[in-house]
N, C-alpha and C positions, 0 to 999 in steps of 0.2 A: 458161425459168423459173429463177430467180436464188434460192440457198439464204438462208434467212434469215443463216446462218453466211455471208457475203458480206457483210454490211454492218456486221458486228459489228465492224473493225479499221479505216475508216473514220473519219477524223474531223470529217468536217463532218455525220455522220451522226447524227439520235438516235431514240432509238425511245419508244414508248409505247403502252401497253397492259397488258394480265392474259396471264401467262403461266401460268398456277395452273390447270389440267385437273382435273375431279372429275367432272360431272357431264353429260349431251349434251342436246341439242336438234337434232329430226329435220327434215333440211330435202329438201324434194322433194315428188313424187307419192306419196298413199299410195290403193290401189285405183285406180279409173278416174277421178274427180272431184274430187279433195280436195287441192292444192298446199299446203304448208308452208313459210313464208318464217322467215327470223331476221337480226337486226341489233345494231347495237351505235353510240350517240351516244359523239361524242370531241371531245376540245377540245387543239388541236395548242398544243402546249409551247412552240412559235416559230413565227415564219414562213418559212415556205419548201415545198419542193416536196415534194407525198406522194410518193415511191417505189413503194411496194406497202402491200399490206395481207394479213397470214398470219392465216390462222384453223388449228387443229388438227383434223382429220374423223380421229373416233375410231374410227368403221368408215362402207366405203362399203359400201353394198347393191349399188346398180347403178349401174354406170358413165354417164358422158354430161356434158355441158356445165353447166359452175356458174357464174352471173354474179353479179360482186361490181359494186354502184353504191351511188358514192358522191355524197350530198347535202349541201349548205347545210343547216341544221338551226337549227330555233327553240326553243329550249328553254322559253321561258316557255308557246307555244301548245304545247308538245310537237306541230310540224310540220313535215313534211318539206317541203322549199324546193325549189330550184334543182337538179337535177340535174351535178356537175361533172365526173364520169369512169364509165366504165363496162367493166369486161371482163371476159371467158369465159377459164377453162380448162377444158381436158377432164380430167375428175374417172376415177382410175382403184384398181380395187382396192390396185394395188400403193401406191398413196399414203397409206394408213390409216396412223395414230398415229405421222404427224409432220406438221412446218409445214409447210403448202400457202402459194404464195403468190400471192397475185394483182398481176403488175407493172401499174403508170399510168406513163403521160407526161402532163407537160403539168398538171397539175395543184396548181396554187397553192395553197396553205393561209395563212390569217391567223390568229394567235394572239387574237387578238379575237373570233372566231366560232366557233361551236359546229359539228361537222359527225356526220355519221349514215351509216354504211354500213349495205346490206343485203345479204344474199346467197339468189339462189336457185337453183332445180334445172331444166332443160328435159326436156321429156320425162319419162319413166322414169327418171330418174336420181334419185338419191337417198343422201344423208348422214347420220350424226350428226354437229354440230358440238359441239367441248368447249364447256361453261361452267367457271367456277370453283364451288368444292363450295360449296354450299348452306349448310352452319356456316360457310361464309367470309365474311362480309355484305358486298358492298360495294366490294370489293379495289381497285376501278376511279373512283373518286371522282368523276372529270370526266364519266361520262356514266352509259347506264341500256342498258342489254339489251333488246331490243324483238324481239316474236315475231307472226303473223300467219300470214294464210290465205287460200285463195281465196274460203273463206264472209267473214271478215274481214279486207278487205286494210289498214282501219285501225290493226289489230294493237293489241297493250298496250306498253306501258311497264314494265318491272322496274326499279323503280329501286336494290332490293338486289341484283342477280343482275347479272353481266356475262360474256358470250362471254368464250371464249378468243382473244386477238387482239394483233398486234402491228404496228404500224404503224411505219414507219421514213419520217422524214422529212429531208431535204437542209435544214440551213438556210441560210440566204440572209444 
């Protein structure tokens, strides 16, 4: 797993996102039934290749596997598309309150298209992910905070609220 601070001196590298921590969102199993997902729509700044995607988890509960996928995304149906990447890390106490990252290969970005990561928890495991504080309306322009569950895997739309998230992408 590759430090955020790793891409930061990089020139063909840019990033994008909300780096602004305030407030969390719990993602995982809570009791025996009830999954908790959370996401974040983004609209990449150029085109070229996503690298990874950092979220901040402000405290882990329980350790175990977190998968971050990422989608093609519609924004006018507010629908998730296409599936383009997808990967696990194992989520561990010692990783609380700094950037996690999730590396991709292979995965193309067009600056024409809107896209939407989700992240969730297998098992017993389970997070808070940071958002930005809540008196911050908005931080994130290009996309909307998106929260869900195993009762509703439709989930909402925030369009004032955005994850904590940083996305670094290769441009082309």
């Amino acid at each position: 797993m590759k430090n955020l601070s790793s891409y930061s001196n990089v020139k063909n590298i840019s990033t994008i996102g909300n780096t602004q921590t305030g407030h969390h969102y719990w993602v995982g199993r809570v009791g025996k039934e009830k999954d908790f997902f959370a996401g974040q729509t983004f609209r990449a700044n150029k085109t070229g290749d996503l690298k990874s995607i950092s979220i901040f988890p402000e405290i882990i509960i329980s350790e175990g596997e977190a998968t971050l996928s990422v989608f093609e995304f519609d924004t006018a149906k507010r629908e998730w598309k296409e599936k383009v990447a997808e990967t696990i890390v194992v989520i561990k106490k010692s990783m609380e309150k700094q950037w996690l990252s999730f590396e991709l290969k292979d995965v193309k970005l067009d600056s024409n298209k809107q896209y939407a990561f989700k992240v969730t928890c297998a098992k017993e495991a389970m997070m808070a992910i940071a958002e930005s504080h809540w008196k911050e309306k908005n931080l994130y322009k290009e996309g909307a905070q998106w929260t869900g569950s195993s009762e509703n895997p439709k989930g909402l739309f925030h369009q004032n609220f955005d994850l904590s998230f940083i996305a670094a992408i290769e441009n082309n």
